[in-house]
C-alpha positions as CSV (number, residue, x, y, z in Angstrom):
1,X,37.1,29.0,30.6
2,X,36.1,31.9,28.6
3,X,36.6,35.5,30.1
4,X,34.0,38.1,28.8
5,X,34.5,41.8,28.8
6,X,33.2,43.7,31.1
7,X,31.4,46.1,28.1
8,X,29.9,42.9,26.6
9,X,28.4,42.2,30.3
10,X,27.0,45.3,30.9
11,X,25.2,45.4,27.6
12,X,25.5,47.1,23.5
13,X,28.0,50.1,24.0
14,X,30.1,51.4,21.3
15,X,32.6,49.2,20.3
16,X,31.3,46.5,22.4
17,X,30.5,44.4,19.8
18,X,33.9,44.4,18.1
19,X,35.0,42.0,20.6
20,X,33.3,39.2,19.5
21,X,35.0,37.3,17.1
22,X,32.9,36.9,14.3
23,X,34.2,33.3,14.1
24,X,32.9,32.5,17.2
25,X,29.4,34.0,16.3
26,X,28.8,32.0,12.9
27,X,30.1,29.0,15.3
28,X,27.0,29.8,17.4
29,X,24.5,30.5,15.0
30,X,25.4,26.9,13.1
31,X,25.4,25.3,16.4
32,X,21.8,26.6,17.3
33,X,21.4,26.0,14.1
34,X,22.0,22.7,13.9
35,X,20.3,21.9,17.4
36,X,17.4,23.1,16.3
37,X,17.5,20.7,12.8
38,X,18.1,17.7,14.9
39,X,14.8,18.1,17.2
40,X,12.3,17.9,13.6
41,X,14.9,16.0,11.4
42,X,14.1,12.6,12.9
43,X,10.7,13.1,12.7
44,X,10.9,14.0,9.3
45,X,13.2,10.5,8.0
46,X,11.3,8.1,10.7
47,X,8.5,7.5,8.1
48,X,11.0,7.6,5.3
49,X,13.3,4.8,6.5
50,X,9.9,3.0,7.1
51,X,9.2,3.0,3.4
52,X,12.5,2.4,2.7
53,X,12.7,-1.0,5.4
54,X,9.7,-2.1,3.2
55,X,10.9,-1.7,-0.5
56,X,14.3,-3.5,0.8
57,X,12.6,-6.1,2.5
58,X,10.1,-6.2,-1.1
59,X,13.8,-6.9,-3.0
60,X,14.8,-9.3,-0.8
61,X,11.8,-11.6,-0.8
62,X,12.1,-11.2,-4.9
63,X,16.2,-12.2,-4.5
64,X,15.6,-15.1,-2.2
65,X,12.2,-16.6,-4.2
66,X,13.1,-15.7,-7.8
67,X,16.5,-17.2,-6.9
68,X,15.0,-20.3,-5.1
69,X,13.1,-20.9,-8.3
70,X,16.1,-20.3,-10.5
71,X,17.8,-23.0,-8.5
72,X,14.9,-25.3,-9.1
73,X,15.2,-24.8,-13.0
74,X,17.7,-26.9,-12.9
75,X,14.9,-29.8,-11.7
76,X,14.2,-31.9,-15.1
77,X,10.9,-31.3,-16.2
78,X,10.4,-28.2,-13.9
79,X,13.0,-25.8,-15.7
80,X,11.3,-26.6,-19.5
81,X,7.5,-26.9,-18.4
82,X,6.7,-23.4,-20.1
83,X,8.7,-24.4,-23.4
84,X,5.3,-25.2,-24.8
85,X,2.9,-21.5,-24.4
86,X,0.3,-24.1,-24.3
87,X,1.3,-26.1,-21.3
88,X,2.8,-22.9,-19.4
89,X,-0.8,-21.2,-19.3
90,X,-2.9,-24.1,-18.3
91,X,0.2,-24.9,-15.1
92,X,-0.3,-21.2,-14.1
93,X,-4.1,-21.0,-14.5
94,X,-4.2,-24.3,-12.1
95,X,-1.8,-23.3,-9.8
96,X,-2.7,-19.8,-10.1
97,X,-6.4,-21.0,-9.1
98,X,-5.1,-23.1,-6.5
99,X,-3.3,-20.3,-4.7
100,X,-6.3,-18.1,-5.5
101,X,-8.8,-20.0,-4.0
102,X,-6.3,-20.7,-0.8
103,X,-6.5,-17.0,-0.8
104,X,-10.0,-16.5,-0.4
105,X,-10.2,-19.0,2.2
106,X,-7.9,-17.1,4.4
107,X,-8.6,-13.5,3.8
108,X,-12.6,-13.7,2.3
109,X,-14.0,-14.8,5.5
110,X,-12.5,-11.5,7.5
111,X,-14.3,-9.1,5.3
112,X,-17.8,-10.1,6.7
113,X,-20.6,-8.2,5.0
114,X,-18.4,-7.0,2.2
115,X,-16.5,-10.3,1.4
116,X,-18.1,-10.4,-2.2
117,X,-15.4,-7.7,-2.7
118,X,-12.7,-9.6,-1.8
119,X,-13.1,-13.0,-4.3
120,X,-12.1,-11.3,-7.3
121,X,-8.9,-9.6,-5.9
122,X,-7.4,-12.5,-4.0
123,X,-8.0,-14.9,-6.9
124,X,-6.0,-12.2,-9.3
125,X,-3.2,-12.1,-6.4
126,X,-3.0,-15.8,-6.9
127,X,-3.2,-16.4,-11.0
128,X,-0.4,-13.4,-11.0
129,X,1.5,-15.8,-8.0
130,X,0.6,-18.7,-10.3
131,X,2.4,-17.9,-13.6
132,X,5.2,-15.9,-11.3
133,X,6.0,-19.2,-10.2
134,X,5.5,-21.1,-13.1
135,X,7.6,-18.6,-15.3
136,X,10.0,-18.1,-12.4
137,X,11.0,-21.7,-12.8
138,X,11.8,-21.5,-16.4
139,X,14.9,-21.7,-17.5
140,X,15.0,-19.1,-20.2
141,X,14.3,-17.0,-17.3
142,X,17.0,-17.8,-15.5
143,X,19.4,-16.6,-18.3
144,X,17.6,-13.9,-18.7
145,X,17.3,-11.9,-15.5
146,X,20.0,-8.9,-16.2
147,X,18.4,-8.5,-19.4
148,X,15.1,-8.3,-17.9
149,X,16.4,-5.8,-15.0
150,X,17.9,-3.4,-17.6
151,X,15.3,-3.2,-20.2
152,X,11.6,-1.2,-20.2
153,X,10.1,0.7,-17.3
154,X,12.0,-1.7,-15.2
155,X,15.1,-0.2,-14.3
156,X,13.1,3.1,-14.1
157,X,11.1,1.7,-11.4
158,X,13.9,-0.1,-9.8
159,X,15.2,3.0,-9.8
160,X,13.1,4.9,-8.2
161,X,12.6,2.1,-5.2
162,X,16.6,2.3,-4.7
163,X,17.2,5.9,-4.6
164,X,14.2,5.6,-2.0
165,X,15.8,2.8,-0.2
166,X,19.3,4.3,-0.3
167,X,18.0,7.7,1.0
168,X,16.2,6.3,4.1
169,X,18.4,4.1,5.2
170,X,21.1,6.1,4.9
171,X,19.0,8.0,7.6
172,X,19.3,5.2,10.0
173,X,21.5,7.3,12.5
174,X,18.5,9.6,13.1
175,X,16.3,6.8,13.8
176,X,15.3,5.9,17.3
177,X,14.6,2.1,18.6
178,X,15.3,1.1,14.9
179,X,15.8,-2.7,16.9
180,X,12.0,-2.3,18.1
181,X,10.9,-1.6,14.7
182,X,12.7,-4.8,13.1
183,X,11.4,-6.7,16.5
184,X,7.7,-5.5,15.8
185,X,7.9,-6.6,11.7
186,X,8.3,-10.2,12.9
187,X,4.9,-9.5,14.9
188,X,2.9,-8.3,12.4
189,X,-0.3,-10.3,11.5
190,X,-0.6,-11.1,7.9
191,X,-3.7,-13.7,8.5
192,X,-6.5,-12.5,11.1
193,X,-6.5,-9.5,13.1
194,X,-4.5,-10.6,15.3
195,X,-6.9,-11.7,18.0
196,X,-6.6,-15.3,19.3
197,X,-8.9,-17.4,21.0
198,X,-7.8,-19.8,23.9
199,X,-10.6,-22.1,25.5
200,X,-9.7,-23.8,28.7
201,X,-12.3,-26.4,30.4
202,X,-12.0,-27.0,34.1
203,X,-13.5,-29.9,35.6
204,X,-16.1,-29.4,38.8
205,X,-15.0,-29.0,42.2
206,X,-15.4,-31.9,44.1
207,X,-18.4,-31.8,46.9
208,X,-16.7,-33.0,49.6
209,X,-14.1,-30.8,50.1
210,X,-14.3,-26.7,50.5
211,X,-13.6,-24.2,47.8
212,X,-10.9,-22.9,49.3
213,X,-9.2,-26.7,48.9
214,X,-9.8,-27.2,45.2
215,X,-7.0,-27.8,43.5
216,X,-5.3,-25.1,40.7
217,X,-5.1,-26.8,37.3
218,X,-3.0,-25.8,34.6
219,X,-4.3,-24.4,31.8
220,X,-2.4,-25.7,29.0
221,X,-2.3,-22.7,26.8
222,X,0.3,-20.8,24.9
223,X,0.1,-16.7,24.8
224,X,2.7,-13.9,25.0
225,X,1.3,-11.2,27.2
226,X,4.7,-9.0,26.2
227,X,3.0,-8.8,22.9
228,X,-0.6,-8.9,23.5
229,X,-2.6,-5.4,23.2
230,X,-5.8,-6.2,25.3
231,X,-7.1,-9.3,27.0
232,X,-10.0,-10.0,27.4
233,X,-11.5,-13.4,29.8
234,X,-14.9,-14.9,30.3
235,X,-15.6,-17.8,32.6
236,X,-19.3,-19.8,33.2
237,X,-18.3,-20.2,36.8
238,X,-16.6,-18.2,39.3
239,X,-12.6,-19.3,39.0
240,X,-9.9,-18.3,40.4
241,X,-6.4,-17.3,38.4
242,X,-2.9,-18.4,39.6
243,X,0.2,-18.8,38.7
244,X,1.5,-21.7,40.5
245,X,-0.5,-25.1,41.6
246,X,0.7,-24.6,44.7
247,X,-0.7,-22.0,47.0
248,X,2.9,-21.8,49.1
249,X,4.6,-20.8,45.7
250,X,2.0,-18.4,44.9
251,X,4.2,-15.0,44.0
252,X,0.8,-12.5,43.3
253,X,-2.5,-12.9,44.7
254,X,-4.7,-15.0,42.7
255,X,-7.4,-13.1,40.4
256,X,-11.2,-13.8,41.1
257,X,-13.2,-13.6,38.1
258,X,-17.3,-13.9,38.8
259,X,-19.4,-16.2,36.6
260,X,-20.4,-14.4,33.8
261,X,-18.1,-11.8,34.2
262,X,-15.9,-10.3,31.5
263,X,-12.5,-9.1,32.5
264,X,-10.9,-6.7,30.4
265,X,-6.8,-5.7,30.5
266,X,-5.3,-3.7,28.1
267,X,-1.2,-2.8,28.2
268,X,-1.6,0.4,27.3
269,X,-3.2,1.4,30.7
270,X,-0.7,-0.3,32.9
271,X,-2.8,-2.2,35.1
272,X,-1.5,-5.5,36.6
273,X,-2.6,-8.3,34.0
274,X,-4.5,-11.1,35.7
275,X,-2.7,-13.8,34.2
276,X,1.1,-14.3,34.6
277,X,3.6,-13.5,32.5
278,X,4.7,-17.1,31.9
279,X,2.2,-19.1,29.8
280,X,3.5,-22.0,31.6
281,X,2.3,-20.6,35.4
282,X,-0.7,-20.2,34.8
283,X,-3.8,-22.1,36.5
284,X,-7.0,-22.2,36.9
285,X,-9.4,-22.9,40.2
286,X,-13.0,-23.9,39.5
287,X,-15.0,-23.0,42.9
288,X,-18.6,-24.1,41.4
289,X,-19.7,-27.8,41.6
290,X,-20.2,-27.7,37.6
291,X,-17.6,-27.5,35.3
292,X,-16.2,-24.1,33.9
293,X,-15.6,-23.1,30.2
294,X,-13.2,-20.1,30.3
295,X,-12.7,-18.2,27.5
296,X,-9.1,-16.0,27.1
297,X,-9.3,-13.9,24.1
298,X,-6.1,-12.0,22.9
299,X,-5.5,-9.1,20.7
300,X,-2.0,-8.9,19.4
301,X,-0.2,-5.8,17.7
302,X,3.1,-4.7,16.7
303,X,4.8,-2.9,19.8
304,X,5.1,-0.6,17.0
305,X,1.9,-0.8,14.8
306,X,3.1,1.6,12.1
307,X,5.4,-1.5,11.1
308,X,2.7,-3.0,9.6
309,X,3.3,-0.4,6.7
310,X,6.6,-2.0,6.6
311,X,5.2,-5.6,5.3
312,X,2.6,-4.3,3.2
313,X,5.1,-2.1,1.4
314,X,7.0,-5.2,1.0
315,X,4.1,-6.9,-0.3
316,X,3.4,-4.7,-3.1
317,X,6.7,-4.1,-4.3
318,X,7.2,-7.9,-4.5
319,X,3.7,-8.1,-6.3
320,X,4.0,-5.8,-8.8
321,X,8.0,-7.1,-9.9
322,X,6.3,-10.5,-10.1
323,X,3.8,-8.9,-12.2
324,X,6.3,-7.9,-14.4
325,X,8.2,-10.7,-15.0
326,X,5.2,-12.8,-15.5
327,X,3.8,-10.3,-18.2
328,X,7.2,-10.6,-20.3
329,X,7.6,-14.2,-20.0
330,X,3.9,-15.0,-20.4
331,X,3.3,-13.0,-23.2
332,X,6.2,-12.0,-24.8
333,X,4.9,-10.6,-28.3
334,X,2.4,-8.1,-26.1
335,X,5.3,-7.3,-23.8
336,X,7.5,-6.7,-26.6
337,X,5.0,-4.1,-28.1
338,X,4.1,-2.5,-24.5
339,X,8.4,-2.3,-24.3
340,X,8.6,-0.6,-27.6
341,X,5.5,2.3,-26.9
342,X,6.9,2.8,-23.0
343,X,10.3,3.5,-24.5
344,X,8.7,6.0,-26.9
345,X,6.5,7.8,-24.8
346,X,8.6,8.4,-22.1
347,X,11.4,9.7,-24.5
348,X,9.1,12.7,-26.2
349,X,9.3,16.1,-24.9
350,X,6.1,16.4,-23.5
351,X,6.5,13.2,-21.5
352,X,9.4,15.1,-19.6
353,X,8.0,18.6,-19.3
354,X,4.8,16.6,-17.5
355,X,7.7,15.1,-15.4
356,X,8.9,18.6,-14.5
357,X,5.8,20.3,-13.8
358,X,4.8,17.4,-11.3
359,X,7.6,17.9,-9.8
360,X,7.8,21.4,-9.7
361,X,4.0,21.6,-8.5
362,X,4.6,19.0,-5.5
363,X,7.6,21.0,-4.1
364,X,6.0,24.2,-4.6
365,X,2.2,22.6,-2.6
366,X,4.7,21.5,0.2
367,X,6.0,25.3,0.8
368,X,2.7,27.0,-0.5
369,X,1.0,28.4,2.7
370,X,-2.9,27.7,1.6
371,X,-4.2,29.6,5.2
372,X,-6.9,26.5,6.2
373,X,-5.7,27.2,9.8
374,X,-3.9,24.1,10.5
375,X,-5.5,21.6,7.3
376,X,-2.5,22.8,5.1
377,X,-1.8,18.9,4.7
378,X,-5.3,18.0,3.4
379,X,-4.8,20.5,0.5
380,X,-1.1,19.1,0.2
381,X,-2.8,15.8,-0.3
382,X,-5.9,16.8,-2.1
383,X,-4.0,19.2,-4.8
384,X,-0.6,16.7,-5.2
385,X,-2.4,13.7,-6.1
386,X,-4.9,15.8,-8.1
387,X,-2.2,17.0,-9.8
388,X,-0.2,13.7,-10.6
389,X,-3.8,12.5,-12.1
390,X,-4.4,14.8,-14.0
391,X,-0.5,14.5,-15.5
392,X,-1.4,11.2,-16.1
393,X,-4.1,11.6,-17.7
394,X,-3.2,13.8,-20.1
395,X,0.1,11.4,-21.2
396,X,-1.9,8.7,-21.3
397,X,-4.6,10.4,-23.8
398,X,-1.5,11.7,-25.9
399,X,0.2,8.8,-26.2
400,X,-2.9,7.2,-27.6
401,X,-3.2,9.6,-30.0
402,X,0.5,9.5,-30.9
403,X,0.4,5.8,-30.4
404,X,-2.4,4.4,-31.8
405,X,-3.5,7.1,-34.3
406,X,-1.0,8.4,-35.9
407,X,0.7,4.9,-36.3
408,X,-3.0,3.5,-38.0
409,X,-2.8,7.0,-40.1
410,X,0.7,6.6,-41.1
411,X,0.5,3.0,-41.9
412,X,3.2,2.0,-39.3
413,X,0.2,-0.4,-37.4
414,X,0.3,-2.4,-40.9
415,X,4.2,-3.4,-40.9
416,X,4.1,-4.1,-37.3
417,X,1.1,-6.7,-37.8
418,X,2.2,-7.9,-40.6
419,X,4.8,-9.7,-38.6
420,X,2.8,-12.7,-36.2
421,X,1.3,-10.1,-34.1
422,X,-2.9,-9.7,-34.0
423,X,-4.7,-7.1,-33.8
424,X,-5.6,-8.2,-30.2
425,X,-2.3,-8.5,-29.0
426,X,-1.7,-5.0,-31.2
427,X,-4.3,-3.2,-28.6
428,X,-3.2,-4.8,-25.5
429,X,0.4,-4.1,-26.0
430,X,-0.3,-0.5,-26.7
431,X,-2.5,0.2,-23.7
432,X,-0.1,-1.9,-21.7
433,X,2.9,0.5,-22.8
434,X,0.9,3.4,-22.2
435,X,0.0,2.6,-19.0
436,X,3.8,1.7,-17.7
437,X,4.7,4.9,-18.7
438,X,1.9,6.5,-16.7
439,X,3.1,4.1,-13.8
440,X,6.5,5.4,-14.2
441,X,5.1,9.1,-13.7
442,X,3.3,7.9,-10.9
443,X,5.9,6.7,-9.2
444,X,8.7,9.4,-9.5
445,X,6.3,12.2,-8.7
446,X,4.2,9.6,-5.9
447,X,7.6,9.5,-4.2
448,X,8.7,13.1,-4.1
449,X,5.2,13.7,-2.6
450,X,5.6,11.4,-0.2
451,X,8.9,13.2,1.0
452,X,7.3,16.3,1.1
453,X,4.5,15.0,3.0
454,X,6.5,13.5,5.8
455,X,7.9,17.0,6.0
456,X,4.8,19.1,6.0
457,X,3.4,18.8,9.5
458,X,6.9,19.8,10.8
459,X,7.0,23.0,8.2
460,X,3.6,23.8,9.5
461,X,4.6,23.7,13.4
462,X,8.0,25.4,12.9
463,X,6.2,28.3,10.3
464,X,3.1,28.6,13.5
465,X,5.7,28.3,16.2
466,X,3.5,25.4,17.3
467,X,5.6,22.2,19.2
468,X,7.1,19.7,17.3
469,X,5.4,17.3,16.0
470,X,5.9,13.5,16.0
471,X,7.2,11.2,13.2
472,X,3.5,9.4,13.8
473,X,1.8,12.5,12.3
474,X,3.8,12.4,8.7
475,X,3.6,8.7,8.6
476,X,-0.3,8.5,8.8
477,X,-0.6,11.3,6.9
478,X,1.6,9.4,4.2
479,X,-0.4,6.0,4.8
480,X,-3.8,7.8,4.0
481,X,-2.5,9.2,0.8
482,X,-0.5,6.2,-1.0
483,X,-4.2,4.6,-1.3
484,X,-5.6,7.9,-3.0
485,X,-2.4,7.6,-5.6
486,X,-3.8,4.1,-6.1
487,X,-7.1,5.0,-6.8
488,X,-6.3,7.9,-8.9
489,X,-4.2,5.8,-11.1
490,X,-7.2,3.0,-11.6
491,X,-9.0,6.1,-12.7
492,X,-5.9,7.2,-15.4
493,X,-6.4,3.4,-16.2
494,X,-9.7,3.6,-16.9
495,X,-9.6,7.1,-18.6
496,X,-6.7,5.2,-20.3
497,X,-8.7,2.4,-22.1
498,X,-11.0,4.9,-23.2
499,X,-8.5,6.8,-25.0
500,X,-7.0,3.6,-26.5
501,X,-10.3,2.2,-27.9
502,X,-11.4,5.9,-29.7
503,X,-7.7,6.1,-31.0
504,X,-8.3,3.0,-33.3
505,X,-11.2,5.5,-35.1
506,X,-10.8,8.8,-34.1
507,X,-7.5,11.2,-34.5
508,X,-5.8,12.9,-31.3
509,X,-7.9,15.9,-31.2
510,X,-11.1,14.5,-31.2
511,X,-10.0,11.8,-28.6
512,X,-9.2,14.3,-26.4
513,X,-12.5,16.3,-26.1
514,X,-13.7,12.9,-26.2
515,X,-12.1,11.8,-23.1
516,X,-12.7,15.1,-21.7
517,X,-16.5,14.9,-21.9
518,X,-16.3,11.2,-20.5
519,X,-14.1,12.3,-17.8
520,X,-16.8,15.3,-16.7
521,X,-19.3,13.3,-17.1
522,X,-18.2,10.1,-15.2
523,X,-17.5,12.4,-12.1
524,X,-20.9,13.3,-12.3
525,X,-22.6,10.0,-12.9
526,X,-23.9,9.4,-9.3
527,X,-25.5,12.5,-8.6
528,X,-27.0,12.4,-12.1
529,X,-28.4,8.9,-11.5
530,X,-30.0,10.6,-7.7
531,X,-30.9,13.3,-9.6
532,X,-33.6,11.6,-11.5
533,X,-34.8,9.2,-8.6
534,X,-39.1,10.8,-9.0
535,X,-38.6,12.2,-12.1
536,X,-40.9,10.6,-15.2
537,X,-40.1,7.9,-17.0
538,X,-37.9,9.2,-19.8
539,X,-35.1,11.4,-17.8
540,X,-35.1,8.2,-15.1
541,X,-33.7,6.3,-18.5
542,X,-32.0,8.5,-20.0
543,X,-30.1,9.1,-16.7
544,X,-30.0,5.3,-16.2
545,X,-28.6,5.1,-19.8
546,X,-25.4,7.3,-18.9
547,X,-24.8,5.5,-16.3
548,X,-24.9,2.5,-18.0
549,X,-22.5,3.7,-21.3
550,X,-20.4,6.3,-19.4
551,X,-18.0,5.0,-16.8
552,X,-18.9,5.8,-13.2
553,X,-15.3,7.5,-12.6
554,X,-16.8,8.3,-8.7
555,X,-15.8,5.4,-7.5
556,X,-12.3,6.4,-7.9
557,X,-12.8,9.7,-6.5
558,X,-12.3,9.9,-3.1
559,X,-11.5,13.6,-2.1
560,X,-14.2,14.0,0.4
561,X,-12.5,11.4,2.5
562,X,-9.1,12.9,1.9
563,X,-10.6,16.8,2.8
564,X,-12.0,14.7,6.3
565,X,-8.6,13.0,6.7
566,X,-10.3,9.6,6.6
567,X,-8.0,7.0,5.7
568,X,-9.2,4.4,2.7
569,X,-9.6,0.7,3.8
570,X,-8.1,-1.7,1.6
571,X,-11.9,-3.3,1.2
572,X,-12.5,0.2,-0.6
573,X,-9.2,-0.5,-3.1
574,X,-10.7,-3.8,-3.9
575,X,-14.4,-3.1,-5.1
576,X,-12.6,-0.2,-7.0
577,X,-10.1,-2.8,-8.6
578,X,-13.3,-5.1,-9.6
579,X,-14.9,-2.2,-11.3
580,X,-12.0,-1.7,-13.0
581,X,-11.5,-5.2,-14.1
582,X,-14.3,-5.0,-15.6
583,X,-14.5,-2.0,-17.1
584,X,-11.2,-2.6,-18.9
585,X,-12.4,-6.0,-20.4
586,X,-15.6,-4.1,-21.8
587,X,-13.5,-1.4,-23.4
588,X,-10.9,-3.9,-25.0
589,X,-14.6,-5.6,-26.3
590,X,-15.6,-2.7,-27.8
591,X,-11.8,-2.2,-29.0
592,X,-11.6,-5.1,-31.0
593,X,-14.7,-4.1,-32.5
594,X,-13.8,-1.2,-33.2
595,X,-10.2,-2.1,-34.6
596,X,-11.2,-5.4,-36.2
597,X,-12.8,-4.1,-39.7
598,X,-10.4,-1.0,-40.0
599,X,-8.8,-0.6,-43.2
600,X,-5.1,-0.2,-42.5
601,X,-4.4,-0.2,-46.7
């Protein structure tokens, strides 16, 4: 028991405060301190370990496949069906197609009125699925998979996805109900919405007995009411809802639904569900002298329905590693050059002062008070990914010029394709280089903003003295911003090809005030082409004409939505990809025209 002075109790007197040990008072400052850290410090790692869950769950589903099929090389016929470049195409287009189309059967058909969008996505998803598999089963890659993991952008991105991983689950203490989260990924619905449909017919009541005496008959259908969001039931007939056949076994009243009556439950509001809890108890009384159709209609979602960031995390990362296996086993004279012009970008000086000033920009928007009255985050999210696009952008219009340019100038591009290397393959493997070294960027600096987003709503509410706020609040934030990274880097992509095409006739200063002018003016595309809607004939075309040759860059801007906070649905990310797509292929067109007749004597 500690005994205080009596001039410390009756307030500051002269010498009074040389009692205290000064010990004891940094003791108490670091354990107020320290209090205080633990009540925003899990909400700060919550949506960090989430990210992290996903990415280990992504390397686990490539160790577990990529290692199944490594075990099948061993199958004659299997492990040497790519031998031949020939053969190994056409069994990835076909299975690739297969798994395409398979695809677009499940997934095309939720998209409704904007399922056109979807076709082209899902049958990419399956051709890259088609020669993962096919490649994965080879066995040159089989020997070949710690070569593969230490060489390119690969360990760079590997990198970046295990620091992340290590980091947040190394957080795991801080986490609450970290069981509930692992119990709600197994719940998560990767086909459908998660809303079920159970239809249950129920024969008429016999006339000669009462109402009250027709018998309960079971329903016959499976459901998990633990798991199920909202219920919804709609009957033809007046019926009756029990959970035992027997009305002396009956342990809740039975629940009367009217005919053509909709009953609604939802868990959230903590009503009494009508049905039982049991699948197996429940049954149904038909009261009408015709028979009844009822119609039970479930919603399922995660207890926890931020875990479905969790899968889909895991989904890309195992996508885009699959991606890259594929490209280096599929074509490995392009992936050979892409390796080569990564490697040399991302060693030059400017590649790492870019790196540095992303950096040093993201950190300095998360502590930068921009006085919006509470929409600090938006600008976080508007000027960081802004910024990493723009970083991009100006790497990947560099290392055309250094790439492509200055090798044509300097007659490097003739030794290199005077070894069995084409000209096509000479442009693809350059902008394919270029690009994973923009990817690279993307990454590092996508993941430090990511940190600092998760962090800002709590610097916001410590720096206004507001409450707390909830790990939910960084993780949405964080959710609606990886989609805008996405789009912005389609964008570098596309700003990307541009570069790579004018490099093959135009040196690096005149490419960038090239790519300059196509970047203003493919922001402004759309309202150019409003602008001239009732105008006369000749600005309608010329209007239409710039539309037509410059590249409508708007469909990768999305800042209004991110200054509203609206998130981007995925249905968004996939009519952006398919302008992309093609896009890119019209570029490498006019590429190869462009580079086919060039004098490299």
């Amino acid at each position: 028991m500690i005994s205080w002075p009596s001039a410390m109790l009756n307030g500051p007197t002269d010498g009074a405060l040389d009692l205290i040990n000064p010990a004891w008072i940094q003791m108490t400052e670091s354990s107020l301190f320290l209090g205080q850290m633990m009540q925003w410090l899990p909400a700060w790692v919550t949506p960090i370990w989430l990210i992290a869950v996903g990415l280990t769950l992504g390397a686990v589903a490539c160790l577990v496949i990529f290692g199944s099929l490594s075990i099948l090389s061993y199958i004659p016929g299997l492990g040497t069906l790519a031998d031949s470049p020939r053969r190994g195409t056409i069994a990835s287009l076909v299975l690739g197609g297969v798994l395409g189309v398979g695809l677009c059967v499940l997934y095309v058909p939720q998209a409704e009125e904007f399922a056109s969008s979807l076709y082209l996505p899902m049958l990419c998803i399956g051709l890259l699925l088609g020669f993962g598999a096919v490649y994965g089963v080879w066995h040159r890659t089989r020997s070949e998979w710690t070569q593969m993991a230490t060489e390119g952008v690969i360990p760079y991105l590997l990198g970046v996805a295990g620091l992340f991983a290590l980091i947040g689950l190394g957080c795991t203490p801080l986490v609450s109900d970290t069981n509930v989260f692992l119990e709600s990924i197994s719940q998560v619905q990767l086909i459908g919405d998660g809303t079920v449909q159970e239809t249950v017919e129920i024969d008429a009541m016999p006339t000669d007995i009462d109402a009250d005496a027709s018998p309960f008959i079971p329903a016959n259908i499976v459901y998990n009411l633990r798991n199920a969001a909202s219920l919804t039931i709609e009957s033809d007939r007046t019926i009756l809802l029990a959970d035992s056949a027997d009305t002396s076994k009956f342990s809740r009243s039975p629940f009367r639904v009217n005919a053509g009556e909709s009953v609604s439950y939802r868990y959230e509001n903590r009503d009494t569900p009508p049905i039982p809890g049991d699948s197996t108890r429940l049954h149904i009384q038909n009261r009408e002298i015709d028979p009844a159709k009822v119609v039970f209609t479930f919603t399922y979602i995660p207890k926890i329905p931020e875990a479905s960031s969790i899968v889909a995390i895991a989904i890309v990362f195992f996508l885009t590693i699959t991606g890259l296996i594929a490209f280096r086993q599929a074509a490995p004279r392009v992936w050979a050059l892409a390796l080569s012009t990564a490697k040399n970008e991302m060693a030059q000086p400017l590649y790492l002062l870019l790196l540095a000033l992303g950096m040093f920009g993201v950190l300095l928007f998360g502590i930068y008070p921009f006085n919006t009255l509470g929409d600090d985050i938006r600008l976080l999210k508007d000027s960081g990914v802004t910024l990493i696009m723009v970083l991009g952008m100006l790497q990947a219009v560099w290392s055309a010029g250094t790439s492509v340019s200055e090798e044509i100038e300097g007659r490097t591009a003739l030794t290199v394709l005077s070894k069995p290397v084409s000209r096509r393959s000479f442009i693809l493997g350059k902008y394919a280089g270029i690009m994973l070294s923009v990817l690279v960027l993307f990454v590092i600096l996508g993941a430090i903003l990511t940190v600092v987003i998760s962090y800002k709503p709590i610097y916001d509410a410590r720096e206004t003295t507001r409450a707390v706020t909830t790990w939910q609040m960084g993780h949405e934030e964080i959710m609606t911003t990886i989609p805008v990274l996405a789009l912005y880097f389609m964008e570098t992509m596309a700003i990307g090809a541009v570069a790579v095409a004018l490099a093959t006739r135009l040196p690096l200063l005149a490419n960038f005030v090239t790519c300059f002018v196509v970047y203003v003016i493919g922001n402004l595309t759309s309202p150019l082409v409003a602008s001239t809607q009732g105008n006369n004939e000749l600005v309608g075309f010329v209007g239409n004409l710039i539309a037509v040759v410059v590249p409508n860059l708007n469909v990768f801007n999305v800042q209004a939505a991110v200054d509203a906070g609206n998130p981007i649905p995925f249905i968004y990310l996939a009519g952006a990809f398919n302008y992309l797509l093609c896009f890119a292929i019209a570029i490498w067109m006019l590429a190869m025209l462009l580079f086919e007749d060039r004098d490299l004597a």
